[in-house]
N, C-alpha and C positions, 0 to 999 in steps of 0.2 A: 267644161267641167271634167275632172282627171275622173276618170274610172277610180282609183285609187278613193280620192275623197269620198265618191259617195260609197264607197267599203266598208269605211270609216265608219260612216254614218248607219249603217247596215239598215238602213231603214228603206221599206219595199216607197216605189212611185203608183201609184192608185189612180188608174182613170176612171174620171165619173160623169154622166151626161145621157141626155136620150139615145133611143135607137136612132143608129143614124148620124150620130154628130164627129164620128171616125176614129172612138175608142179605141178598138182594133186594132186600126191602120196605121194611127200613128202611136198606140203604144209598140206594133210591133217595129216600124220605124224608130223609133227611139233604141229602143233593147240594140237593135244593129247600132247605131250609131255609139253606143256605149258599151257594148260588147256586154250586156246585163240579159238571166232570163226570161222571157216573156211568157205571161199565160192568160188568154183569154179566157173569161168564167163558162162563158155559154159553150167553148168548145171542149172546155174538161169536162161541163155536166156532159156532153154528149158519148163525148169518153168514157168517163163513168156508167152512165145508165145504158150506152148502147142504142140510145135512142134520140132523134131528132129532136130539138126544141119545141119544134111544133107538134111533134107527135107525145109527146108528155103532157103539154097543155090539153091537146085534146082527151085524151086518156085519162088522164088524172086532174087536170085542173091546173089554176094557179094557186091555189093554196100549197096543195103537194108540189109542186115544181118550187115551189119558195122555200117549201122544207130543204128540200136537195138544195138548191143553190147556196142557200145560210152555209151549212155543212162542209158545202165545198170549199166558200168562202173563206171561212176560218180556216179550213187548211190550209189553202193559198196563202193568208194574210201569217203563217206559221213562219213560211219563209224569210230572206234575208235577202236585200240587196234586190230583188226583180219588179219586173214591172208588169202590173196586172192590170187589165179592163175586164169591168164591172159590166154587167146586164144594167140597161137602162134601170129597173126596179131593184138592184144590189144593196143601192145606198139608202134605200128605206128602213131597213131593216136597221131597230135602233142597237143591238149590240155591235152590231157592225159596221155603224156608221161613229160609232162610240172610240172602238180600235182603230176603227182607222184614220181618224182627229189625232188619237192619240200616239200611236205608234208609225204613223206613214205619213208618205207626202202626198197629199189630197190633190187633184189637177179638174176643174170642174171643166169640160169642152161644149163651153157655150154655145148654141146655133141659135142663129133664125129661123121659127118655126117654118115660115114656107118655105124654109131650104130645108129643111127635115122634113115636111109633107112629100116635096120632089124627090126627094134621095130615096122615100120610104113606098114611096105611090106603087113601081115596080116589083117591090119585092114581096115574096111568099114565106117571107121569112122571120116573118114579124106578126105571132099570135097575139096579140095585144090591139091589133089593126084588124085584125081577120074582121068583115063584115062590117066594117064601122066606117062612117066617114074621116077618112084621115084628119083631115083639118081640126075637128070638130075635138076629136084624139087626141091629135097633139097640147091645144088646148086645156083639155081636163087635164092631162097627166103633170103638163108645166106648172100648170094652176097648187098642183099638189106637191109635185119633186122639187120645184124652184127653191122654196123657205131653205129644203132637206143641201142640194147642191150647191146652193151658197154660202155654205157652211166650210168648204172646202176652202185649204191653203190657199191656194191660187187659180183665178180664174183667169181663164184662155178663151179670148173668142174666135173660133174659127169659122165662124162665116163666110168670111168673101176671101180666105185665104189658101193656098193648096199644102200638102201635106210636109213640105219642106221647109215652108214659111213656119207652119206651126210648129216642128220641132225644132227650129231654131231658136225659136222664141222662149218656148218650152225650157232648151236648155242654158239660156241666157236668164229667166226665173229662178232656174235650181243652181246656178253659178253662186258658189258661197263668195260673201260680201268679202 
């Protein structure tokens, strides 16, 4: 897909999907491959407030962290032409899941829960897990985000595939017919 086309189209690419399923990684993957901006949510809240993810949750909660994030969101979703991932809990959020149906290309990054248990087990960076059984977690939250992310443009499973595979594919979806 020409850089030029999606110009055109000036419409931002939206990753959406649990912690874990390589929002990040292969949205910042893509943005290179397309020479387009990238902006992770969770690293511009941290930018913004100056404080760790996990250090807001505990501080403040998830309520207020949701406050911030919306805010940020919308600003992000202001933009033209980049490619943003979403905090696993982004897309709940019905104004925002509303614009971004509407005005962007939605990319849901499907996983297999026990491959987001694995990815997720190591890390301290994931307050939504803090103290819980992972497994147990992932569960409840699918049980809930699932209805919300299948809503998106197009669904990608990235499961059993590495981050090169997925953005080929990726860009073979957004290849105008």
């Amino acid at each position: 897909m020409s850089k030029k086309r999606l110009n055109q189209a000036k419409k931002n690419i939206v990753f959406l999907g649990h912690m874990g399923s390589g929002k990040s990684t292969i949205g910042r993957g893509l943005s290179k491959k397309l020479g387009l901006e990238f902006y992770d949510v969770d690293k511009e809240i941290e930018s913004e407030t100056g404080q760790k993810i996990t250090k807001i949750f505990d501080k403040v909660g998830e309520k207020v962290f949701r406050e911030v994030e919306k805010k940020i969101i919308l600003k992000l979703l202001d933009k033209e032409s980049s490619i943003i991932a979403l905090g696993g809990g982004g897309f709940e959020n019905l104004k925002i899941r509303k614009l971004i149906l509407k005005e962007s290309i939605s990319l849901w990054l499907k996983c297999d829960l026990n491959i987001l248990e694995k990815r997720c087990k190591l890390s301290k960076k994931r307050p939504l897990l803090k103290n819980k059984n992972i497994k147990l977690e992932f569960l409840r939250l699918d049980k809930i985000r699932k209805k919300n992310y299948s809503k998106a443009k197009f669904t990608i499973d990235v499961s059993k595939k590495n981050k090169y595979q997925i953005i080929r594919e990726i860009i073979e979806v957004l290849r105008p017919e």
